[in-house]
N, C-alpha and C positions, 0 to 999 in steps of 0.2 A: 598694227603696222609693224613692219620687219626693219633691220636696222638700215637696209638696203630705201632707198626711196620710192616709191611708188610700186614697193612690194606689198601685199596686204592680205590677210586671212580673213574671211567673213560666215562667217556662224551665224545662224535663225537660232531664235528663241527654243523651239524645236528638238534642236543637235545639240546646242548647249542644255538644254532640259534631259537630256535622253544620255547624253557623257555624262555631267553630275549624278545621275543615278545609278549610273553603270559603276561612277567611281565611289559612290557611297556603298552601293551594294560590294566590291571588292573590299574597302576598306574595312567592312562589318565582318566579310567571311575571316579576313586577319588580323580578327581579335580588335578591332578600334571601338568601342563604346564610348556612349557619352560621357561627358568630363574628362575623355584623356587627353593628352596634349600630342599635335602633330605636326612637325615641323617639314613645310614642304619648300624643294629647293631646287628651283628650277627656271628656266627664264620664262620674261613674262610671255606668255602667250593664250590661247583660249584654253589649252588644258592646265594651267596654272588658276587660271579664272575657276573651270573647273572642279579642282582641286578646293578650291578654298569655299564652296558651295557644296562641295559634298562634303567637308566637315561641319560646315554649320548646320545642313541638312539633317546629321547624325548626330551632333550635338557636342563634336568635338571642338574643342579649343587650336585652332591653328597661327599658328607662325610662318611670316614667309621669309624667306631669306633667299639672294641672288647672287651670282658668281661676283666675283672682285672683290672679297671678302677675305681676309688673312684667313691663315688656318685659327688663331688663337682668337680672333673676331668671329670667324664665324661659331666656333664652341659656345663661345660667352652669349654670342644670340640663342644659339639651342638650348644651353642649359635656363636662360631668362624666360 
């Protein structure tokens, strides 16, 4: 759901299977391998969903972080 009310985004199992791969297969061509750390930062939505299914996918370690975050708050999340 969007922040608005009775706005809403709806993804099949499908679309979200076929984004996650897409987003795994980009993440591999720029250098992501297993064990590295990826800090994704973005609002929640399905390609945030996304996102953190294609690092598990790939085998990478993900952090997520969202806006309203100081600048010195959100560093101290990234570097953790």
């Amino acid at each position: 759901e969007k922040d608005e009310p009775g706005e809403e985004v709806r993804v099949t199992y499908r679309e979200l299977l076929e984004l996650t791969c897409r987003l795994g297969n980009t993440l591999k061509r720029q250098g992501v391998k297993q064990g590295d750390r990826v800090t994704i930062y973005m609002p929640p939505c399905p390609l945030a969903v996304a996102s953190m299914l294609a690092c598990a996918r790939i085998g990478a370690v993900h952090a997520v972080v969202f806006a309203g975050f100081s600048a010195e708050a959100l560093a101290d999340r990234i570097r953790d």
